[in-house]
VOKEMI-876718 format. One record per residue (C-alpha): residue number from 0; residue in one letter; y, z, x. Coordinates in nm, 2 decimals, m for minus. Each point is the difference from the previous one (the first is absolute). Layout:
N
- NUM, A, Y, Z, X
...
***
This chain:
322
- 0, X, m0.38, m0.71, 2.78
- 1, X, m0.31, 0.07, m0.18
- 2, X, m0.24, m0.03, 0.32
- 3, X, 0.20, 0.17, 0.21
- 4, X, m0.01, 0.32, m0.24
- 5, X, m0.37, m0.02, 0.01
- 6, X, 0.01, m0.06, 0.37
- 7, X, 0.21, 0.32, 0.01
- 8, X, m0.22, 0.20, m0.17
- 9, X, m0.33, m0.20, 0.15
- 10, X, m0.14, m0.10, m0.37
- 11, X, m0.14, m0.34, m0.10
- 12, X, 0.06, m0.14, m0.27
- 13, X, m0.38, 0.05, m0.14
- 14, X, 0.06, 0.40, 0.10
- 15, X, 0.29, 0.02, m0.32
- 16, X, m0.15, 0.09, m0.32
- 17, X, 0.28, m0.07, m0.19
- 18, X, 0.33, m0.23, 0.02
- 19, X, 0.33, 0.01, m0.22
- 20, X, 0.28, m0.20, 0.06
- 21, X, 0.39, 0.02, m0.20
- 22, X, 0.22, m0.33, m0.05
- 23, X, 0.20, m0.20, m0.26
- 24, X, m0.08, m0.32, m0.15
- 25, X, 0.30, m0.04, m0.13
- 26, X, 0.19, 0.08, 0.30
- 27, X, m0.22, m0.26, 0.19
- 28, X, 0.03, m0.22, m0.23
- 29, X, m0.34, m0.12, m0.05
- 30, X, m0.30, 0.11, m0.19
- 31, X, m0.30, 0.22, 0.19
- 32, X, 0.22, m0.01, 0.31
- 33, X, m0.17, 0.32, 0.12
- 34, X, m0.38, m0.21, m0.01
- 35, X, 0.17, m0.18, 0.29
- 36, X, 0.08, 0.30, 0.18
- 37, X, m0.37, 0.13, m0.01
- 38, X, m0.09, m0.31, 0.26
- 39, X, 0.17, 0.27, 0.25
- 40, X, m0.26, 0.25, m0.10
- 41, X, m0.29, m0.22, m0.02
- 42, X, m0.17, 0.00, m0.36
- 43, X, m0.35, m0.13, 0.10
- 44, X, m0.22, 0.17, 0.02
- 45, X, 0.12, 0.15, m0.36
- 46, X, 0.20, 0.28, 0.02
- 47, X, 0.13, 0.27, m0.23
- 48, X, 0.36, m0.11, m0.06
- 49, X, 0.30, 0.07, m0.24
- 50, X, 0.33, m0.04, m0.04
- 51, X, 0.32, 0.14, m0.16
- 52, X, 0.33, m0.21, m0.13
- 53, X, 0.20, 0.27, 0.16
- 54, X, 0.11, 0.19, 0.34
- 55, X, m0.31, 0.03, 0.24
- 56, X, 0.06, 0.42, m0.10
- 57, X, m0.15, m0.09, m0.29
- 58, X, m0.31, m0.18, 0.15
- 59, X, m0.02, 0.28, 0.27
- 60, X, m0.03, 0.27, m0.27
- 61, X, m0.26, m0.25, m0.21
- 62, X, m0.19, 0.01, 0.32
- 63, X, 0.07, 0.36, 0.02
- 64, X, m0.20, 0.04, m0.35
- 65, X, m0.26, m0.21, 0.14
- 66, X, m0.09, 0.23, 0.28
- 67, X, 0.01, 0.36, m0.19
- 68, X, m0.30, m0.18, m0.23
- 69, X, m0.15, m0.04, 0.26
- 70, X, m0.09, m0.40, m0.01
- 71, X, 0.12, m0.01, 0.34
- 72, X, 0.10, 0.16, 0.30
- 73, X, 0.26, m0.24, 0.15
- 74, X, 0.25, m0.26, m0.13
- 75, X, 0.22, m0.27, 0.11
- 76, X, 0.35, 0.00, m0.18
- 77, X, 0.29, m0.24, 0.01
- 78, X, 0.28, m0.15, m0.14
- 79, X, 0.28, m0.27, 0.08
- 80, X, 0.30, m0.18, m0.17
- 81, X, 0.23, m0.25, 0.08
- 82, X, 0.36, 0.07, m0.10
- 83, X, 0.17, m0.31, 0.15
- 84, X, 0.07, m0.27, m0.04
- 85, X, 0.15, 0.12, m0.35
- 86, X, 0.25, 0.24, m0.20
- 87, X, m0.23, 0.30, m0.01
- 88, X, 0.24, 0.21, m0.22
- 89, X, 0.05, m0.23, m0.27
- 90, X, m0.43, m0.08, 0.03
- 91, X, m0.03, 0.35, m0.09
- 92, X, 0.17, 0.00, m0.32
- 93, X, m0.28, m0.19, m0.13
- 94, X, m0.14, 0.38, m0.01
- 95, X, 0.21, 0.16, m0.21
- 96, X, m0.01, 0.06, m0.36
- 97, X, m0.02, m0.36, m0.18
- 98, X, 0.19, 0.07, m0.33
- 99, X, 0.33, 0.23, 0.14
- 100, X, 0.01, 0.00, 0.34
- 101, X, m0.15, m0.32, 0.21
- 102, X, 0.17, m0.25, m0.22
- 103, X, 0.34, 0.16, 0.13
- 104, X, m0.13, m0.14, 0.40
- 105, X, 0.09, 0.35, 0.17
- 106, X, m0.08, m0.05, 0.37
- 107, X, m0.21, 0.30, 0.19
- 108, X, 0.33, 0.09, 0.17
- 109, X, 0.20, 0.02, m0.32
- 110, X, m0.25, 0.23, m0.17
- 111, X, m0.02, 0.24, 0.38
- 112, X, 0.39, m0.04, 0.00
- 113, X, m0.01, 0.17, m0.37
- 114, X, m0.26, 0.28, 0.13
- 115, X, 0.22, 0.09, 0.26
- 116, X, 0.36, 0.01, m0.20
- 117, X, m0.21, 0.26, m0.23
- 118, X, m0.12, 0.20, 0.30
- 119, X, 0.39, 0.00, 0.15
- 120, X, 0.13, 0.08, m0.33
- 121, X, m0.22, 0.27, m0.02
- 122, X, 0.09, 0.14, 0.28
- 123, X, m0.31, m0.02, 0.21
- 124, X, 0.13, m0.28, 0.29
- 125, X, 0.28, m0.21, 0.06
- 126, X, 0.05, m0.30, 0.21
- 127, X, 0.01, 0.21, 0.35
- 128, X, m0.28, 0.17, m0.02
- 129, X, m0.19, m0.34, m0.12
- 130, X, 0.14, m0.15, 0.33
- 131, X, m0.13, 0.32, 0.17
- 132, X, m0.32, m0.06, m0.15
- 133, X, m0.03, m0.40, 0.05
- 134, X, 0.10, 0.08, 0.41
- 135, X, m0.28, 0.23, 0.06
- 136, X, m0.26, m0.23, m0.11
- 137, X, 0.15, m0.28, 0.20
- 138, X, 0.01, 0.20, 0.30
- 139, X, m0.31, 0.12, m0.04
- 140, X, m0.18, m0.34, m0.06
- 141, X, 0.16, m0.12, 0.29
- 142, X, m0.22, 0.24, 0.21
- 143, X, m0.30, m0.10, m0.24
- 144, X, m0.22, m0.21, 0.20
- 145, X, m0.12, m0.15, m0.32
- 146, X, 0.34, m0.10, m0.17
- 147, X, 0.19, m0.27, 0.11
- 148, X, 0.35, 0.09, m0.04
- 149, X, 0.10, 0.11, 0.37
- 150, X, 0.37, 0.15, m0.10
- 151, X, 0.18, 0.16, m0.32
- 152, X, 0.19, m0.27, m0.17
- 153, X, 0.34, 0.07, m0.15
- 154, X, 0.09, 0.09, m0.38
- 155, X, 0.14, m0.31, m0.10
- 156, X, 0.21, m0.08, m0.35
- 157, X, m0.10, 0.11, m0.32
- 158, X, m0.31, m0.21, m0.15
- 159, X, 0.06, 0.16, m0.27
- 160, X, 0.16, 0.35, m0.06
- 161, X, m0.08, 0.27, 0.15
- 162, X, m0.24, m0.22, 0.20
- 163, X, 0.09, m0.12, 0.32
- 164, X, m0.19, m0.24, 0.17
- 165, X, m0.16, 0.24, 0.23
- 166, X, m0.14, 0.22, m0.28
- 167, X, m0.18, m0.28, m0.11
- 168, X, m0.32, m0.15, 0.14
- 169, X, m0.10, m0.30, 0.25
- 170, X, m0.18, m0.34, m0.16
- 171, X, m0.30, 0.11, 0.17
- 172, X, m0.35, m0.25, m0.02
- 173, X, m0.29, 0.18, 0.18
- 174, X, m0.37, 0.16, m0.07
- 175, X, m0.18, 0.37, 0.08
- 176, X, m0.34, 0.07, 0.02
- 177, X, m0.17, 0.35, 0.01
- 178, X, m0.33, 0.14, 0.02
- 179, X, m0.17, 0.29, m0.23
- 180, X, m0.30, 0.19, 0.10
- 181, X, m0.16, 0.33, m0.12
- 182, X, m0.12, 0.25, 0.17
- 183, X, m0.22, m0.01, 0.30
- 184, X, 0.10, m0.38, 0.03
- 185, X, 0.32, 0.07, 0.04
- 186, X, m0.08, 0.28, 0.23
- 187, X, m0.18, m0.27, 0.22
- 188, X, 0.24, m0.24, m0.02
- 189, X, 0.32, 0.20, 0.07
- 190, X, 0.06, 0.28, 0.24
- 191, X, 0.25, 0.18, m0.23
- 192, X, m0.05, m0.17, m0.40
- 193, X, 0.30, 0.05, m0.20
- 194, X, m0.19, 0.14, m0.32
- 195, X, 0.16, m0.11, m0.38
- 196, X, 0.00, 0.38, m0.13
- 197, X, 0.13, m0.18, m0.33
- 198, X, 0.12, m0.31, m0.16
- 199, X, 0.16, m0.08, m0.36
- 200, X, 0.23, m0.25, m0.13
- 201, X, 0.20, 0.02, m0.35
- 202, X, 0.25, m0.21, m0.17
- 203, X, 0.29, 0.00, m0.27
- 204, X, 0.14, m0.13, m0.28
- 205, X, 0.12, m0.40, 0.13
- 206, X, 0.33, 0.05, m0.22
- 207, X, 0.26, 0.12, 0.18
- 208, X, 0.23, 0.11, m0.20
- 209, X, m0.26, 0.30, m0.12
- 210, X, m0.07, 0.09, 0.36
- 211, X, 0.23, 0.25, 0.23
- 212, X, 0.03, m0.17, 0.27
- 213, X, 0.11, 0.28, 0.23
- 214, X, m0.33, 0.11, m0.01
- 215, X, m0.33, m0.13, 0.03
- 216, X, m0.30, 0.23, m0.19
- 217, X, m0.23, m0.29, 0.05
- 218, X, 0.06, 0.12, 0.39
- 219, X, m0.06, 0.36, m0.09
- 220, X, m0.29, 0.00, m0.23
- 221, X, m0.19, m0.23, 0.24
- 222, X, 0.07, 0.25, 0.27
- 223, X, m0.13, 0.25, m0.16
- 224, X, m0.32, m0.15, m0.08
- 225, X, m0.02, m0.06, 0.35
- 226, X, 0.02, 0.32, 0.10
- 227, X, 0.37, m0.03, 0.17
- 228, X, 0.09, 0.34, m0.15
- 229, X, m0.28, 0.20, 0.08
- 230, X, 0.11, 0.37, 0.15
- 231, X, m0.29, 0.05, 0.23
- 232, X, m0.02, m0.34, 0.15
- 233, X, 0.22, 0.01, 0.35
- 234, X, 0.37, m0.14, m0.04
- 235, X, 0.09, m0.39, 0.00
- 236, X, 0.13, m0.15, 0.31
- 237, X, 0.07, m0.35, m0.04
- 238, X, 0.09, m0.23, m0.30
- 239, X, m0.07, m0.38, 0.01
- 240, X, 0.25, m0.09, m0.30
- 241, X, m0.03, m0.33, m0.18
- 242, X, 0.35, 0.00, m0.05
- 243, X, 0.16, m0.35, 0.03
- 244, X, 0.38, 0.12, m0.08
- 245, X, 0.15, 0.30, 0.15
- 246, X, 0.08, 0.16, m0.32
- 247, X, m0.38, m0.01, m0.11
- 248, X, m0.08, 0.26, 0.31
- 249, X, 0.23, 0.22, m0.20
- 250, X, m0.18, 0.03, m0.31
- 251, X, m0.35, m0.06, 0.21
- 252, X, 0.09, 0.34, 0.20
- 253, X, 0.09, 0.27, m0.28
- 254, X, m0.32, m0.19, m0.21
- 255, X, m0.27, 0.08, 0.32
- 256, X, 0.21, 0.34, 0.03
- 257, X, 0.03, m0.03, 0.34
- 258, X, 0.16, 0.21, 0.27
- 259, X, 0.27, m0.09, 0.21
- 260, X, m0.18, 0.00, 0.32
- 261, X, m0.25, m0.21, m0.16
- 262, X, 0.01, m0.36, 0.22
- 263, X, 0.04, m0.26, m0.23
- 264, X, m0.08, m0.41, 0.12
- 265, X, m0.05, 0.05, 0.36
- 266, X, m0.10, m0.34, m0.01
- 267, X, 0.32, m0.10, m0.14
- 268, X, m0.13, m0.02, m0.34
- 269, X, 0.05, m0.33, m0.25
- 270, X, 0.36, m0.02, 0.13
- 271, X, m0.08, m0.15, 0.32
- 272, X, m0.31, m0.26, m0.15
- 273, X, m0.06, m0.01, m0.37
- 274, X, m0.33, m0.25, m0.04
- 275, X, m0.02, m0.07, m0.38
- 276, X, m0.35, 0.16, m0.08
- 277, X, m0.07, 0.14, 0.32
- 278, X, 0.27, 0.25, 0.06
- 279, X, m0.13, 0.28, m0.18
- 280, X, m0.37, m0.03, 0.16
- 281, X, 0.25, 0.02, 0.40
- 282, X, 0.08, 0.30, m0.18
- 283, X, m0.31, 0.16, 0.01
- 284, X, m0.12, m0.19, 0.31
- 285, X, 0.29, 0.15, 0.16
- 286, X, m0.01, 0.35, m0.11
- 287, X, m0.41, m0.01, 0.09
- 288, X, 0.04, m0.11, 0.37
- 289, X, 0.25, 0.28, 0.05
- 290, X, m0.23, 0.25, m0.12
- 291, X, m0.30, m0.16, 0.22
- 292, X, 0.29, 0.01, 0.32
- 293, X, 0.00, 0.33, m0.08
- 294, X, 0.34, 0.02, m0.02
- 295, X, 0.01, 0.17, m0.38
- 296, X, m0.29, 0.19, m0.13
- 297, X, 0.08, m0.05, m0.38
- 298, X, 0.20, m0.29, m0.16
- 299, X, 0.11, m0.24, m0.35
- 300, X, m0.01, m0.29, m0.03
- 301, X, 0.14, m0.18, m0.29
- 302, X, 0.04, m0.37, m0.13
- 303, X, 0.18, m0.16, m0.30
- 304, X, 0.02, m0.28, m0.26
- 305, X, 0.22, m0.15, m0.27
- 306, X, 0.35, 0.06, m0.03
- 307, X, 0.15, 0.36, 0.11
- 308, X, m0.29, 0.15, 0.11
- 309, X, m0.17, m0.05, m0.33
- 310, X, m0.34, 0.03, 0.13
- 311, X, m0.14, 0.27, 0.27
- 312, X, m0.26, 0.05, 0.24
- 313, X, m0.05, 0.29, 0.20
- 314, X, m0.26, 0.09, 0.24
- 315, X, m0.05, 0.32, 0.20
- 316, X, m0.12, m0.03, 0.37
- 317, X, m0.15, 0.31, 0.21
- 318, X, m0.11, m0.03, 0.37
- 319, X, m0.36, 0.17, 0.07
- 320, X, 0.03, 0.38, m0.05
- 321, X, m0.12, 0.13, 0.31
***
């Protein structure tokens, strides 16, 4: 995966100045895991490397940093995670809050199915329009050249209420690699760059029961430090959601403010391939080659982590103005 990015692109490995990668130990279930990873990149000669415990979006916007200081002009970022073999959503309790919370072993799916009764109570969904929601990204990834889902898979039973099977995401193992360069470079290295007008990433409190979890301002204050909500910047076209359950679109939507003719996981989004510590780094991948395609001229891309959307990335992507 990693040479053929740099293929794509036509670096060498000696041409990137700077290389992040984003994994989990724990997940892995060995120490320094990622060190194995970097025989894939090639560490000798030396080379300027880091790495975050954490969703590749994180080591993309570390790398990000790196090139507005100007200590390089190119970097390699990846990330991968292995979810199977393994009980994924009980793993990820070992995430929650030690003293109240993780010692009561609520699964991922619990926790989403808890978000979501609270958004239908509130009125802002229900089951249909979940089901709505989880068929257009499963049609859509199924004419995703990238995904590998090739048809929209039914509801199912309740996992656990309001959640139906098909609002929840696939055990997905799997890896994404991108490339950063500023200016010029990236001029030279792509015929139409997809530009990072803005980038933040906030978090909140990791107790649950002081959170609204209808809403997300972790979402909204990191869009706005992106620049999401600027009034002279041209309108958003596309949205590349990290939104593994249905109901977390819904709260993801009215955070990012956006319109209803905004496209939202054209790729099909986490609910057709959900790679643990990758997923939210696709996002961004995703929503980048669709602006170098030219087939949207501004778009978001967000990623999550922890436990109802408790913490949020957003980045804002702009083709070339002409």
């Amino acid at each position: 995966m990693l040479r053929e990015v740099l293929e794509r692109t036509g670096l060498t490995t000696d041409r990137i100045g700077f290389t992040c990668s984003g994994s989990s130990d724990y997940l892995a279930g060995r120490a320094f895991s990622f060190t194995m990873a970097l025989d894939g990149v090639g560490a000798w000669p030396p080379i300027s490397e880091s790495h975050v415990e954490m969703d590749g979006a994180w080591a993309l916007y570390e790398a990000w940093v790196k090139l507005l200081t100007g200590e390089a002009d190119t970097a390699l970022v990846y990330a991968f995670g292995k979810s199977s073999p393994g009980d994924l959503p009980e793993v990820l309790t070992r995430q929650l809050d030690p003293y109240y919370v993780a010692p009561l072993w609520p699964d991922s799916v619990s926790l989403a199915a808890l978000q979501a009764q609270a958004l239908v109570d509130a009125g802002h969904t229900d089951e249909r329009a979940l089901a709505g929601i989880a068929a257009r990204s499963r049609t859509d990834a199924a004419g995703n050249p990238h995904a590998q889902l090739r048809a929209p898979a039914p509801m199912g039973d309740h996992v656990v209420r309001p959640l139906r099977r098909g609002d929840c995401p696939p055990v997905s193992d799997g890896a994404a690699a991108v490339v950063l360069a500023a200016g010029d470079t990236a001029r030279a290295l792509c015929e139409r760059p997809a530009w990072i007008r803005g980038m933040d990433h906030r978090v909140e409190t990791h107790s649950l029961g002081l959170r609204d979890l209808t809403d997300s301002p972790s979402t909204r204050l990191a869009a706005e430090r992106a620049g999401l909500f600027d009034p002279e910047a041209p309108p958003v076209e596309l949205a590349e959601l990290h939104a593994p359950f249905t109901s977390q679109e819904v709260v993801l939507r009215k955070a990012l403010r956006l319109a209803d003719d905004v496209r939202v996981n054209p790729s099909g989004g986490p609910l057709a391939a959900n790679p643990v510590m990758a997923a939210g780094l696709v996002r961004i991948g995703e929503a980048a080659s669709r602006v170098t395609g030219g087939e949207a001229r501004r778009a978001v891309a967000h990623a999550t982590s922890g436990p109802c959307l408790q913490q949020n990335l957003v980045a804002v992507l702009e083709g070339e103005s002409s």
